[in-house]
C-alpha positions in Angstrom: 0.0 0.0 0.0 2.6 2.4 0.9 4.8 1.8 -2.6 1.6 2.1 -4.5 1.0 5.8 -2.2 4.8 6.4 -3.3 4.7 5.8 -6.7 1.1 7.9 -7.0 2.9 10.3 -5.0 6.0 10.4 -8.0 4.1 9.8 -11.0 2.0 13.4 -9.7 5.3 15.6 -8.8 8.0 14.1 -11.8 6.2 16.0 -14.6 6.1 19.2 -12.5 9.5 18.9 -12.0 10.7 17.9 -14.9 8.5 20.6 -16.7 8.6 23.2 -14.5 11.2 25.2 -16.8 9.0 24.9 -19.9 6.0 26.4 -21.2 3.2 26.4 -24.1 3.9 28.9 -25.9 1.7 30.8 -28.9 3.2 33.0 -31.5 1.0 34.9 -34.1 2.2 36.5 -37.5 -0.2 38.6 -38.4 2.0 40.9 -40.9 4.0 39.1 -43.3 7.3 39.6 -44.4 10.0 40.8 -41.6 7.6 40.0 -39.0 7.0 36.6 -40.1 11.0 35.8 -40.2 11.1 37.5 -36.9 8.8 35.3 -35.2 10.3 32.1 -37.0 13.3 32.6 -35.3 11.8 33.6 -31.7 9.7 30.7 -32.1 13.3 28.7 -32.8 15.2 29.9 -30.3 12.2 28.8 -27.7 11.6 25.9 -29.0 15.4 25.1 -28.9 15.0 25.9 -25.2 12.9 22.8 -24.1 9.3 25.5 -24.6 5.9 23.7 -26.6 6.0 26.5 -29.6 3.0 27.0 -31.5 3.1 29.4 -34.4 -0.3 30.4 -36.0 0.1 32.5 -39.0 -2.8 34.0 -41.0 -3.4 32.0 -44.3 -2.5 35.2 -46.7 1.1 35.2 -45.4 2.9 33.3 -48.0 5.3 30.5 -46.2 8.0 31.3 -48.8 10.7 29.0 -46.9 8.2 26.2 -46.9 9.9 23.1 -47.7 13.6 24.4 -47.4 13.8 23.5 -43.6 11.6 21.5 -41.2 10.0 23.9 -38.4 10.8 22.7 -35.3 7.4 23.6 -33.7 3.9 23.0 -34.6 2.2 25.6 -37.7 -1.4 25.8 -37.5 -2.7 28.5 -40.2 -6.2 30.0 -40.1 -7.9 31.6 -42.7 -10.1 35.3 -41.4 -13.8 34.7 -41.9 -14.5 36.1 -45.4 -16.2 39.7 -44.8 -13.1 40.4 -42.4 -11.1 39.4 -45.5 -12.8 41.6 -47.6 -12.7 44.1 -45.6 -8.7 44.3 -44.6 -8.3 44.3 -48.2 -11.1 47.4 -49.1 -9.2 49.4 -46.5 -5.5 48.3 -47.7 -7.0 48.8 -51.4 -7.8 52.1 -50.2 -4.5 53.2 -48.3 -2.4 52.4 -51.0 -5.0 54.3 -53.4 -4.6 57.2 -50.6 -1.0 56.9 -50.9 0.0 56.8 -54.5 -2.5 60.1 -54.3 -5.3 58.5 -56.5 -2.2 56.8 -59.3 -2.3 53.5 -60.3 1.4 51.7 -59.6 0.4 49.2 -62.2 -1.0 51.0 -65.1 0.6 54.1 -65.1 1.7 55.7 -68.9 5.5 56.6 -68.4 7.6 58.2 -71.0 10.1 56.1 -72.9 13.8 55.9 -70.7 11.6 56.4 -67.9 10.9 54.1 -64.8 7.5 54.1 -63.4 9.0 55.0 -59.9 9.9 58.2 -61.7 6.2 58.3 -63.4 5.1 57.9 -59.9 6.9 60.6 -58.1 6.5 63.1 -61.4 
């Protein structure tokens, strides 16, 4: 009875101890780019250091190093509910509109020996 308290008694205080330096950790990208190398490597560095790393980008945010390395923790993507979608990407739509003061970067007529950075900045 007393080995049976004993071993009860270690199987409920090893993982504790054993885990008591870890923890579950969640990352989010939300911006791609920079901030998604940025929180590849943090997530590396932690998961490196014994932590349970989750990373959950957003669906838009190309994985453009996907299948040059193998991630070390655990990618679950998500996709924004449609309207959301459609509307981060009326008011981005509109921003860059707002920015490039109504010109379109795309279809923009630009004299001949002439970039169409310097069409845009003309």
């Amino acid at each position: 009875m007393a080995g049976q308290r004993l071993l009860l008694l270690v199987g409920f205080l090893l993982p504790g101890v054993l885990l008591s330096e870890a923890a579950k950790i969640l990352t989010i990208s939300t911006l791609g780019g920079s901030h998604y190398l940025l929180l590849n490597r943090v997530s590396q560095i932690l998961q490196e250091h014994g932590h349970n790393v989750t990373m959950l980008p957003q669906i838009f945010i190309s994985d453009f190093q996907k299948g040059r390395e193998k991630k070390s923790y655990q990618v679950i993507r998500w996709f924004l509910p449609e309207d959301n979608q459609k509307r981060i990407t009326k008011h981005f739509n509109s921003y860059i509109e707002t920015a490039l003061d109504g010109r379109n970067l795309l279809h923009l007529p630009h004299k001949r020996g002439e970039t169409q950075i310097h069409a845009i900045l003309s």
